[in-house]
C-alpha positions as CSV (number, residue, x, y, z in Angstrom):
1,X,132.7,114.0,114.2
2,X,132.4,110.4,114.7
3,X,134.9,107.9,114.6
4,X,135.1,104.9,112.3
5,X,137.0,102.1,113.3
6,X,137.4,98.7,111.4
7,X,135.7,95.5,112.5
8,X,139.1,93.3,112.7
9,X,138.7,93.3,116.5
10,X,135.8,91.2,116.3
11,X,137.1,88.8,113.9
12,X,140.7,88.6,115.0
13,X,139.0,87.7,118.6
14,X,136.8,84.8,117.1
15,X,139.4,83.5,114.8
16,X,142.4,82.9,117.3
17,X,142.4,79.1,118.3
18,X,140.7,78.1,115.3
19,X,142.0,74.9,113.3
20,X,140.6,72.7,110.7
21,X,138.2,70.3,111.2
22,X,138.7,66.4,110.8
23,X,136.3,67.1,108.2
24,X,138.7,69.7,106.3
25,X,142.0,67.3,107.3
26,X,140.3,64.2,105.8
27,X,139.4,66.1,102.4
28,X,142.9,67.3,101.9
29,X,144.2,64.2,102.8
30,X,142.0,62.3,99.9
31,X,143.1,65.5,97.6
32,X,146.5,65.1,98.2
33,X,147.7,62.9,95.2
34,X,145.9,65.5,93.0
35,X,147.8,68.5,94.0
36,X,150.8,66.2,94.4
37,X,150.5,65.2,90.6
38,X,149.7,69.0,89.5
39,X,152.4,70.2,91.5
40,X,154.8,67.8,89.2
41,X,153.2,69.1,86.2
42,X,153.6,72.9,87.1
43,X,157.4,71.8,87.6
44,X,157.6,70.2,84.7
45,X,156.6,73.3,82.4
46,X,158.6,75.8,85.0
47,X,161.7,73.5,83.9
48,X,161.1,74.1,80.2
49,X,160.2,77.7,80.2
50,X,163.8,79.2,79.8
51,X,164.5,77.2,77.2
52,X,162.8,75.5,74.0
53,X,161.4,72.0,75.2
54,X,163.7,69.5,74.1
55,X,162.0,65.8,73.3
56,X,162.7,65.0,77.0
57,X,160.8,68.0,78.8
58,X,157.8,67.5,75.9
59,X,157.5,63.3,77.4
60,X,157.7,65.1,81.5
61,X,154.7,66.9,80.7
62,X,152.8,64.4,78.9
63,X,153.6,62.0,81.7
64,X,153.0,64.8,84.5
65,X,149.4,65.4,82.4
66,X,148.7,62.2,82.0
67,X,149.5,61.6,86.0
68,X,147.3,64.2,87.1
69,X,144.1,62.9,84.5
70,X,144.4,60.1,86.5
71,X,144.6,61.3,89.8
72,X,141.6,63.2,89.3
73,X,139.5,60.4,87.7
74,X,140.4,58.1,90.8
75,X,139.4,61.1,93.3
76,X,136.2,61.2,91.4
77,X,135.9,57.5,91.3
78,X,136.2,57.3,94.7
79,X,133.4,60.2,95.6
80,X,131.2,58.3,93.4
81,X,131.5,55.3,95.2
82,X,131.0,57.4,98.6
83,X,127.6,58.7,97.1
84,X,126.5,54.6,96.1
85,X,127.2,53.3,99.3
């Protein structure tokens, strides 16, 4: 009978001391008022889920929406102007 054992040893030894790059570090950092606004947005709807959205909740949403929209358009802007220059 031969013995099977799984390859975790090989990965667990080339994965300890491994952190992001500045690469990785810098992306997040230029991501980070996106997930910042959709964060606010997913907070906004968790806030109104026990309960029928009053007119208050309905104008949190549209503003957390309307925050992340724009968040996104200026990360795009901004890798569009990376590619021109």
């Amino acid at each position: 009978m031969k013995l099977i054992l799984p390859a975790q040893d090989l990965f667990t030894a080339s994965a300890i001391g491994l952190e992001p790059t500045d690469a990785e570090l810098d992306a997040i950092e230029r991501e980070m008022p996106v997930i910042s606004a959709e964060v606010e947005l997913l907070d906004a709807q968790i806030m109104s889920l026990d309960r029928l959205p009053n007119e208050l909740d309905a104008r949190r949403i549209r503003r957390a929406g309307r925050k992340v929209l724009a968040a996104r358009r200026e990360l795009a802007n901004q890798a569009g102007a990376g590619d021109a220059a």
